[in-house]
N, C-alpha and C positions, 0 to 999 in steps of 0.2 A: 355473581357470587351468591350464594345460599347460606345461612345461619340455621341452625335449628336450635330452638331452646323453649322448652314447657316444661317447666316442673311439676313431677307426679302423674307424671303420662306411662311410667313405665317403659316397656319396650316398642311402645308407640315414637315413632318421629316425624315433626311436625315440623315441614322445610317451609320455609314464608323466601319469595323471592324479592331482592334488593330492589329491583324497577318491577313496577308493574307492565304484566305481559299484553302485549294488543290480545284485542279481542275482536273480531269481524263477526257480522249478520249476516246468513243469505235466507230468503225464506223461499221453497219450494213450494211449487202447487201441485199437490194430488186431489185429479177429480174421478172420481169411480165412475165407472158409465151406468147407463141406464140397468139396474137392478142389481147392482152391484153392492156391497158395500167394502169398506176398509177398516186394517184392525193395526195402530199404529203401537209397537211397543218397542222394550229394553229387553235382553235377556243375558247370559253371558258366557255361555258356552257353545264348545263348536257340535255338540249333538244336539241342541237346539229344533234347528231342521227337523229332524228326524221326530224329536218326540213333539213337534207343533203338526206332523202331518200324523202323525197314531193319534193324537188327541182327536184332530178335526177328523179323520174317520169315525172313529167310534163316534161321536154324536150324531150322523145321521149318514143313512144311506147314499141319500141323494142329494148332501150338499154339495158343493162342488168349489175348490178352493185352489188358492195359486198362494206361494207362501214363499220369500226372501228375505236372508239375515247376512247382513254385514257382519265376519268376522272380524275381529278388534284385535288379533294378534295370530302370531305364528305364520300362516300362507295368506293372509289378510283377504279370504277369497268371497265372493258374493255367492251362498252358499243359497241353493235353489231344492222345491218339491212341489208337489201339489199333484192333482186328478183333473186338472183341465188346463189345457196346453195356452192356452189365451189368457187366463187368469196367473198363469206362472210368469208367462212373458210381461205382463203389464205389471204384477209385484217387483220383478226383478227391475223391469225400469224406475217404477218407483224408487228403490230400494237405493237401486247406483246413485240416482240424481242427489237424495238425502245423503247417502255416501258417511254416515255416522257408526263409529264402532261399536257393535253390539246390538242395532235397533234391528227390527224386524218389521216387514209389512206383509201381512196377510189381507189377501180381496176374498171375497165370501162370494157366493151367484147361489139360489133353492134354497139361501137358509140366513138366517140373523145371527149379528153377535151376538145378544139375549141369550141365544140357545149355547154360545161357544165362549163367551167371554167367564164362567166359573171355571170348566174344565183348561182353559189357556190361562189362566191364573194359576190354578193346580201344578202347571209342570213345574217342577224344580227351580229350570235354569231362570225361570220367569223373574225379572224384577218389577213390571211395572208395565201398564199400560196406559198411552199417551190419549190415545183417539177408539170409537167407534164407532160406525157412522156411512150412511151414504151419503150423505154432506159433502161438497169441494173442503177441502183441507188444504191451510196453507201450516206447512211444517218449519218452526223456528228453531234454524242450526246455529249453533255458535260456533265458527271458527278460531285456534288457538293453535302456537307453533306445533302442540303435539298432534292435532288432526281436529275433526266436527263428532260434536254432541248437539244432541236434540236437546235444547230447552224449553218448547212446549210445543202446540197447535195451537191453531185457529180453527174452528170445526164451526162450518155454514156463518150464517148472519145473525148479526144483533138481534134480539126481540124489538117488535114495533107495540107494543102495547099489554095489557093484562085481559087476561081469558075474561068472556062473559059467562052465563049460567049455559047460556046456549052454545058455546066451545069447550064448557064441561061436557056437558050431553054429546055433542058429536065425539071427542076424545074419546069418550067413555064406552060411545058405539061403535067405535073403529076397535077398539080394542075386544070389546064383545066381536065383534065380524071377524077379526083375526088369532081369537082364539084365547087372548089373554086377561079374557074378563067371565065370568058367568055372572047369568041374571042380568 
């Protein structure tokens, strides 16, 4: 049985359920392969797809991306695109395993989310992004009678310690060597 009652909600209504509902865990492992990375989000429409692969074009000629969104209603279908046929197939298994409505996995190969995670914020249907990362990802679903939501990652490992002056300087040099530093 359901109740609702909040005073000064308006035409908001606010159902609190009599028993509280189970809730189940499973957590999924995505590991990108070698130079891969992944882009783990929410969005929530079914053109989605569509405008995640016009974004990731226009940013670069030569990125090369494979991109799957679990629709959350209507045909509930695992809604696929991308420009490399291996990168599509390996989001799409991602994508199924997580099995969560409305998330989206994009795998990246010639380029960084740095370069794509403003413009993939940008689209509309965008709410939110979980993960970015060549990192193993292990993705926390909550199961509930109505289906699986993502409630967060796990993205690579714990820190073992704090940087010296001499892991400021190498940091500092890798990102001079890969372009995102001058001087």
């Amino acid at each position: 049985m359901r109740h609702a009652s909040r005073q000064g909600l308006g035409d908001l209504e606010v159902l609190h359920a009599m028993t509280a509902p189970a809730v189940l865990f499973e957590v999924i492992d995505v590991v990108p392969r070698e130079g891969v990375n992944v882009i783990i989000g929410q969005a929530h429409f079914i053109k989605t797809v569509d405008d995640l692969h016009e974004t990731l074009v226009g940013v670069s000629p030569h990125l090369r991306f494979g991109i799957a969104f679990c629709e959350a209603s209507g045909a509930r279908l695992l809604r696929t695109s991308g420009n490399d046929d291996e990168l599509v197939r390996l989001a799409t298994a991602s994508a199924q395993a997580i099995g969560a409505g409305h998330s989206f996995v994009v795998l990246l190969r010639e380029g960084f989310p740095v370069n794509v995670l403003n413009p993939i914020r940008a689209v509309p249907e965008v709410c939110g992004i979980f993960c970015a990362t060549a990192n193993p990802v292990q993705v926390l679903v909550a199961i509930t009678s109505q289906g699986r939501g993502v409630v967060g990652v796990v993205d690579g490992q714990p820190p073992v310690g704090v940087e010296t002056a001499d892991d400021v300087a190498a940091r500092r040099a890798l990102l001079r060597d890969i372009g995102y530093k001058l001087g």
